[in-house]
SEFILO-437670 format. One record per residue: residue number from 1; x, y, z of N, C-alpha, C in turn. Coordinates in steps of 0.1 Angstrom, whole numbers, always signed. Layout:
SEFILO-437670
{site NUM {X Y Z} {X Y Z} {X Y Z}};
...
***
This chain:
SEFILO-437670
{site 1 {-558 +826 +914} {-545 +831 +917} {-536 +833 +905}};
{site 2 {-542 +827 +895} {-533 +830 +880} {-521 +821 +881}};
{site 3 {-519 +813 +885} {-509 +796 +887} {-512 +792 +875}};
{site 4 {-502 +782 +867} {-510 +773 +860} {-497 +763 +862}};
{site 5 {-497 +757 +871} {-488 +749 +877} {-493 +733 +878}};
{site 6 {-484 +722 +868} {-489 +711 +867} {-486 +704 +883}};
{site 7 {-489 +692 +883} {-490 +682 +894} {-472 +678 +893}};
{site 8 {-465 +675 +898} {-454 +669 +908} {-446 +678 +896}};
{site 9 {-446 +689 +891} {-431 +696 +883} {-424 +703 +895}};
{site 10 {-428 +710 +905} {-417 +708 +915} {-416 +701 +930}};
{site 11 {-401 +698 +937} {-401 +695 +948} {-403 +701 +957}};
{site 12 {-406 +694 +971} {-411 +702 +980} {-407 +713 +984}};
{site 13 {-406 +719 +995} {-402 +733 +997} {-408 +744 +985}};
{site 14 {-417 +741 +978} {-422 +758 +966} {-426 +766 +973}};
{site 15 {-419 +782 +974} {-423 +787 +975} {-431 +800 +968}};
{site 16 {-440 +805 +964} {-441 +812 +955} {-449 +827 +966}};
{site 17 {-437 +837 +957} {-434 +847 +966} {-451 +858 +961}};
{site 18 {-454 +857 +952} {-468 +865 +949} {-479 +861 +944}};
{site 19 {-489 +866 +943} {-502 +859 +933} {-496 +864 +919}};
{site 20 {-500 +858 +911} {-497 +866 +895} {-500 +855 +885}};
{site 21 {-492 +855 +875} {-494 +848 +862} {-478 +843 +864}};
{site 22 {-480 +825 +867} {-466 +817 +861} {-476 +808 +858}};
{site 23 {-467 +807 +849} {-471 +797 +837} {-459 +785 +840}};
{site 24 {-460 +771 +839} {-450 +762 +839} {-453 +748 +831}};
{site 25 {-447 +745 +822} {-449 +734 +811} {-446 +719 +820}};
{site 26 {-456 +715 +813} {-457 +699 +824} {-450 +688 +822}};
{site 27 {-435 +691 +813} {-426 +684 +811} {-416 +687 +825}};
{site 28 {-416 +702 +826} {-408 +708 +831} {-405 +703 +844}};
{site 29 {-392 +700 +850} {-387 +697 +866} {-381 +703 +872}};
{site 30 {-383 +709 +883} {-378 +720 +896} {-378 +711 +906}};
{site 31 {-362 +712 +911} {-362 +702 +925} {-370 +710 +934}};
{site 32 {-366 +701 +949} {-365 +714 +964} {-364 +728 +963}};
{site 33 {-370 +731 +973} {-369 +742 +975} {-364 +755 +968}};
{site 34 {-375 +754 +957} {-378 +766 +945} {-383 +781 +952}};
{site 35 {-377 +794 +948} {-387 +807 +951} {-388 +811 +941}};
{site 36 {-403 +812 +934} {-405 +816 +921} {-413 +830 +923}};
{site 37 {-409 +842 +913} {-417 +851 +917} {-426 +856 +903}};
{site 38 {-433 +862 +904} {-444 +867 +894} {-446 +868 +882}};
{site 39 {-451 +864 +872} {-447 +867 +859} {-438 +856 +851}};
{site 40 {-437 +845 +857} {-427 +836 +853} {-436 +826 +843}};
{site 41 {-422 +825 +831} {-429 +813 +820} {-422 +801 +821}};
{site 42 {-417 +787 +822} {-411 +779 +821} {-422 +773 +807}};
{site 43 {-413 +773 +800} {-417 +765 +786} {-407 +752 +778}};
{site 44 {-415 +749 +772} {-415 +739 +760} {-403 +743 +750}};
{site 45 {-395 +732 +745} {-386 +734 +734} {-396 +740 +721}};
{site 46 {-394 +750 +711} {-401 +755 +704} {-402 +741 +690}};
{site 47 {-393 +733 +691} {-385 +726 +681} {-395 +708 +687}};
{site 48 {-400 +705 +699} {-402 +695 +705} {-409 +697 +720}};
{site 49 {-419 +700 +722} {-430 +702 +729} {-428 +697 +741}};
{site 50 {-423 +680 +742} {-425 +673 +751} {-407 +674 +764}};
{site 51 {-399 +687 +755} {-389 +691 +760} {-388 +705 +771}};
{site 52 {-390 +699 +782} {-386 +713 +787} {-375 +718 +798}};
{site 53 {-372 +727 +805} {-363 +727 +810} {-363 +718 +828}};
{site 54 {-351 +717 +829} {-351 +708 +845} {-340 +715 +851}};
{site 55 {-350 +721 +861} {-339 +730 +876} {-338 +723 +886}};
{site 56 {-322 +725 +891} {-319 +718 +903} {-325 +724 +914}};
{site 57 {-322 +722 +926} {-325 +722 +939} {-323 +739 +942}};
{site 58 {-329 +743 +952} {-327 +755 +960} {-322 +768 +951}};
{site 59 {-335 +766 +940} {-338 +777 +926} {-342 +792 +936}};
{site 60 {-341 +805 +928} {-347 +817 +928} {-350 +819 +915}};
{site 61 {-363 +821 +910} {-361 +827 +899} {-374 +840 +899}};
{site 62 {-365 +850 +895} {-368 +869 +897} {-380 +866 +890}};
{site 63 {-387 +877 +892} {-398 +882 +883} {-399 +883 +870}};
{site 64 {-405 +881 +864} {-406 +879 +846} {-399 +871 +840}};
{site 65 {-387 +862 +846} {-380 +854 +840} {-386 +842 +830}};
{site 66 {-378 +842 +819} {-384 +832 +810} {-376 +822 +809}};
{site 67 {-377 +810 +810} {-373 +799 +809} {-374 +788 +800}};
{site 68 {-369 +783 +791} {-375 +777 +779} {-363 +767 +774}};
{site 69 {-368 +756 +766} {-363 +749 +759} {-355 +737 +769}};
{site 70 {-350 +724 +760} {-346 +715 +762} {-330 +719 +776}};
{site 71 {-332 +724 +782} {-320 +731 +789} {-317 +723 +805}};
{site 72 {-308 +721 +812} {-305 +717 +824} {-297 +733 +831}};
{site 73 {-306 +729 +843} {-298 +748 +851} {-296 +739 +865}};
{site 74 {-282 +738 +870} {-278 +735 +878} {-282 +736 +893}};
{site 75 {-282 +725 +903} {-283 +732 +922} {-280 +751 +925}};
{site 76 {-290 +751 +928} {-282 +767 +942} {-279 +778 +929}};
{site 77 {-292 +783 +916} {-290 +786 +902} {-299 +802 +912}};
{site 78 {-298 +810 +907} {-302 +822 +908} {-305 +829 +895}};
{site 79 {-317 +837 +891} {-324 +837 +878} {-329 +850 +883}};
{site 80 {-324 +861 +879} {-328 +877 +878} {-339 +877 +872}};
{site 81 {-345 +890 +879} {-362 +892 +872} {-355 +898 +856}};
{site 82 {-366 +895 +846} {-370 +894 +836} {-360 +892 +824}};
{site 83 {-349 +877 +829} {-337 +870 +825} {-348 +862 +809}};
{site 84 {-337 +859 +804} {-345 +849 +794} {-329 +842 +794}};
{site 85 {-335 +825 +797} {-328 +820 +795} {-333 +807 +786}};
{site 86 {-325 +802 +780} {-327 +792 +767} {-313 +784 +766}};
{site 87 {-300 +786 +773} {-292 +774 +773} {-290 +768 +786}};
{site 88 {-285 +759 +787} {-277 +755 +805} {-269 +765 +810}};
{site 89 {-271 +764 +819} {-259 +765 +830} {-252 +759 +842}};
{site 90 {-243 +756 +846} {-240 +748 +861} {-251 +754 +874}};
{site 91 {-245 +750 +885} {-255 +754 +894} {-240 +766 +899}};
{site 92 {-246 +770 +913} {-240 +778 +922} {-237 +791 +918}};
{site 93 {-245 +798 +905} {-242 +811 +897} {-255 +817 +901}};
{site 94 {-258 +831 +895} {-268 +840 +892} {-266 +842 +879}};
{site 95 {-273 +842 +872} {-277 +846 +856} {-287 +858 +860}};
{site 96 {-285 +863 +848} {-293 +874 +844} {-293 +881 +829}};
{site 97 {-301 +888 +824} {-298 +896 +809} {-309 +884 +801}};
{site 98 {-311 +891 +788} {-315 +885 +775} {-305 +888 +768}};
{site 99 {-295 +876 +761} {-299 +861 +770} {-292 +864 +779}};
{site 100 {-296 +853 +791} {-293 +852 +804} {-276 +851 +803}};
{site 101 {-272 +853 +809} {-254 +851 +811} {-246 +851 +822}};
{site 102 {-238 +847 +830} {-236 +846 +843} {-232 +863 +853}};
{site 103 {-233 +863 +866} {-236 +877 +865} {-225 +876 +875}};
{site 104 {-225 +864 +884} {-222 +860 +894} {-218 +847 +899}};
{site 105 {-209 +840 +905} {-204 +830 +908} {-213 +828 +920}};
{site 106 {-215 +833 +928} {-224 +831 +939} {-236 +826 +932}};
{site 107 {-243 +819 +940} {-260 +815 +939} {-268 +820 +954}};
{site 108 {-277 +817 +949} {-287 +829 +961} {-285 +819 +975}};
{site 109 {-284 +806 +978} {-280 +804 +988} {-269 +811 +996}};
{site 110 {-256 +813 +991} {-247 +819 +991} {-255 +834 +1001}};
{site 111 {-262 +840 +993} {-268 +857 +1000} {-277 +851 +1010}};
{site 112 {-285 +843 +1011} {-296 +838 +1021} {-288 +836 +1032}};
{site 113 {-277 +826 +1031} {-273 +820 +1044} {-262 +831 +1047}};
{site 114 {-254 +842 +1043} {-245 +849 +1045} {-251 +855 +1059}};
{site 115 {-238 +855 +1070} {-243 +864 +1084} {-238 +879 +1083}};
{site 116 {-240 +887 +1087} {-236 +901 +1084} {-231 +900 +1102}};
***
């Protein structure tokens, strides 16, 4: 399937939206109910190996997005395909760009649960 996904880095609810290449460093922690899509790196601090990033609960992260280093990304975080992100951010936003930068005050729950 091209996964290389260690044992308990995320909480229940993963969904993973394609087959492809994500890569995820075994430091790394993703609560609940994660949608991860294709092409995704979660890595290692470049500086300290045994550092990597930890996502809150009820994640999207886009296609190609890179994720890396010693960083905390807050609950209900939304992550545009092919973002590179490398600092924190609170939860309840969408990031996006290299580097990533807030795009949006909403988080993808916010668009999931919206009724038209």
């Amino acid at each position: 399937m091209g996964f290389s996904i260690p044992p308990n880095a995320f909480g229940p609810g993963l969904s993973i939206a394609h087959a492809g290449t994500i890569v995820v460093n075994a430091n790394a922690r993703i609560g609940r109910n994660c949608r991860i899509h294709v092409c995704v790196n979660i890595g290692a601090d470049i500086r300290d190996g045994n550092k990597a990033p930890n996502i809150g609960d009820d994640c999207y992260i886009g296609p190609g997005a890179k994720i890396y280093g010693d960083i905390v990304l807050g609950d209900n975080i939304g992550i545009g395909a092919n973002a590179v992100v490398n600092k924190s951010f609170s939860g309840n936003v969408t990031i996006a760009g290299m580097p990533a930068k807030v795009i949006s005050e909403n988080g993808p729950k916010s668009y999931r649960d919206h009724k038209k």
